[in-house]
C-alpha positions as CSV (number, residue, x, y, z in Angstrom):
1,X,10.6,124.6,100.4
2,X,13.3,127.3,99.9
3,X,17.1,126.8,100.1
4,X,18.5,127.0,103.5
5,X,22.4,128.3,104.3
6,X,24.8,129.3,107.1
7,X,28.0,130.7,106.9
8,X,31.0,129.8,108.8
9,X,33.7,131.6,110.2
10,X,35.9,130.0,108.2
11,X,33.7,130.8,104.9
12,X,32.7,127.5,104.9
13,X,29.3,126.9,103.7
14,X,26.2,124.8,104.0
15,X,23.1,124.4,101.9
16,X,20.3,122.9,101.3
17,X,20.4,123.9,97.3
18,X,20.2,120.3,95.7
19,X,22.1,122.2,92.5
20,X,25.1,122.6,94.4
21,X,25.2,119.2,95.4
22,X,28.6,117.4,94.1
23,X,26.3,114.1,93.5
24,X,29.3,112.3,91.6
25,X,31.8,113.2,94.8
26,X,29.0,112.3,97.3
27,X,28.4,108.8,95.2
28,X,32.1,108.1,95.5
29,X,32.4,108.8,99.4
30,X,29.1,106.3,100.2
31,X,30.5,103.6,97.8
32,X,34.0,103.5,98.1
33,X,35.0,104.8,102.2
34,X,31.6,104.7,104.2
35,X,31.0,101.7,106.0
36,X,27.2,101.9,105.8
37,X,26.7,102.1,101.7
38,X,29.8,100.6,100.2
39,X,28.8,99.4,96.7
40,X,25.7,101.9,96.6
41,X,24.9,102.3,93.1
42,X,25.0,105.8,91.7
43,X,21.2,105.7,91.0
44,X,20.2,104.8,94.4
45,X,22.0,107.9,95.8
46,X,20.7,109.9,93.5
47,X,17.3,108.8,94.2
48,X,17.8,109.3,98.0
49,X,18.8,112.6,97.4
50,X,16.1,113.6,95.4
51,X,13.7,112.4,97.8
52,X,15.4,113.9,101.0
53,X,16.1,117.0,102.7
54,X,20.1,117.0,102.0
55,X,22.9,119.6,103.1
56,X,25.8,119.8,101.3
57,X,29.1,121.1,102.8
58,X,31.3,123.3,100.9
59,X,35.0,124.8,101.4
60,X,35.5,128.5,100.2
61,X,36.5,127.3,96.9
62,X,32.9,125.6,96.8
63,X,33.9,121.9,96.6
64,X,31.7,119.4,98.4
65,X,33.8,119.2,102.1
66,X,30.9,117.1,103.6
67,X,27.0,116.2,103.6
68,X,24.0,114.9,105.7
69,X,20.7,114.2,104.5
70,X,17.4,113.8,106.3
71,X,15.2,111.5,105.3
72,X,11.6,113.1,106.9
73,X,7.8,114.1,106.5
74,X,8.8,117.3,108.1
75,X,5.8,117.1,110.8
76,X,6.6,114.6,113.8
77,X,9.6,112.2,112.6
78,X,13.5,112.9,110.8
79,X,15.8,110.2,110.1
80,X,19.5,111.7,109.7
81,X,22.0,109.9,107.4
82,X,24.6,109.5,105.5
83,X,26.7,112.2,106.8
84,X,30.5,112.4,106.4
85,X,33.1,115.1,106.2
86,X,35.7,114.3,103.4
87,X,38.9,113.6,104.9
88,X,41.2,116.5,103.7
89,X,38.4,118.6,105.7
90,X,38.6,116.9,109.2
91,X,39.5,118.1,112.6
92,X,37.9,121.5,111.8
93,X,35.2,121.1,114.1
94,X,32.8,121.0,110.2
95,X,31.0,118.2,111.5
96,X,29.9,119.5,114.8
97,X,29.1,122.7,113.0
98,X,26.9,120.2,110.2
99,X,24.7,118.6,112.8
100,X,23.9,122.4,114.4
101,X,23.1,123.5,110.9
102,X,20.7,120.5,109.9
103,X,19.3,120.6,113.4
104,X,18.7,124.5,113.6
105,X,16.8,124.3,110.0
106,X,13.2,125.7,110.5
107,X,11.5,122.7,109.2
108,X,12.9,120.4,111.6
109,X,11.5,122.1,114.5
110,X,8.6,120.3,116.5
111,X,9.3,117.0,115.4
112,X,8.2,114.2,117.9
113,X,11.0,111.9,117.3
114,X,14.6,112.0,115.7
115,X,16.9,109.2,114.7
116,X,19.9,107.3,113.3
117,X,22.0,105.1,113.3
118,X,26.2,105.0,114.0
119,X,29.0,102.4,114.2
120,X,31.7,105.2,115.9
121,X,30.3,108.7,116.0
122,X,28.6,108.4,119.4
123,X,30.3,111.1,120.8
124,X,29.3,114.0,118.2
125,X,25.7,112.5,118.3
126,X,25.0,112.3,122.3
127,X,25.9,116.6,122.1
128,X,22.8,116.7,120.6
129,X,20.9,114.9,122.9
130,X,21.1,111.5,121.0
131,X,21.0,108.5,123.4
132,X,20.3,105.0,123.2
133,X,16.8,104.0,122.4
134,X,14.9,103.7,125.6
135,X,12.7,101.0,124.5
136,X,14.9,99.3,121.6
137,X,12.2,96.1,122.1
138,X,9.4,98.3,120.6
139,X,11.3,99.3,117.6
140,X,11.6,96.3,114.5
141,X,12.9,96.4,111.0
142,X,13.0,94.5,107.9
143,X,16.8,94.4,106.6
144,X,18.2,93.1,103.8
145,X,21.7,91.9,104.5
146,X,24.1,93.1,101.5
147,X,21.8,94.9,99.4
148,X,25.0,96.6,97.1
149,X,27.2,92.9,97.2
150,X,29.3,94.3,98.8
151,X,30.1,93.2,102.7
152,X,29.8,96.3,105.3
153,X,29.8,96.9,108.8
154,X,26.4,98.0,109.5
């Protein structure tokens, strides 16, 4: 797969180039401020990025404003995660600007089902056409309950 970018008005930028990943700045977002990874070890995220589709958002100066990765088999399923615009970047509309980046990408076209999961962003998700699962009894998982130590919300 090639690298994937779109520029913003406001010269920010986003790209699917795993180089220009900020992995250390991305690690310290999931463990220390999201409620969904706190505790994540370093190599775990590295290990998810390496084996995801990830887009990384950058200001004009090129440091890491933001990121969302999809995990996917790029045919008929994508699971978005981990996505979070680093405070000092908020309220620029970046994050409604993310999701119509990841979801414009050619290799996410087609795909028979998309999904995620959020404790507050409901409203950025339903404006591209997320809903409720319409059948949440045919849907199961395994989860392990404080996999980092470290007590979260999710």
């Amino acid at each position: 797969m090639t690298s994937y970018q779109a520029q913003h008005s406001s010269s920010f930028t986003i790209s699917t180039d795993v180089a220009l990943l900020d992995i250390v700045a991305i690690h310290r977002y999931l463990s220390e401020d999201s409620y969904w990874a706190k505790g994540i070890p370093y190599a775990t995220v590295d290990r998810a990025i390496a084996n995801s589709l990830n887009f990384g958002l950058y200001a004009p100066n090129g440091q890491q404003a933001g990121f969302a990765r999809i995990i996917t088999d790029y045919a008929t399923f994508a699971w978005l995660c981990d996505v979070f615009v680093l405070p000092g970047f908020r309220g620029q509309g970046l994050s409604k600007w993310l999701m119509e980046v990841v979801w414009a990408h050619p290799d996410l076209q087609g795909l028979r089902r998309r999904m995620l999961a959020t404790l507050d962003a409901h409203g950025l998700y339903t404006q591209f056409g997320f809903a409720p699962l319409v059948a949440p009894e045919r849907f199961l998982e395994i989860r392990q309950h404080n996999p980092y130590g470290v007590e979260t919300a999710n």
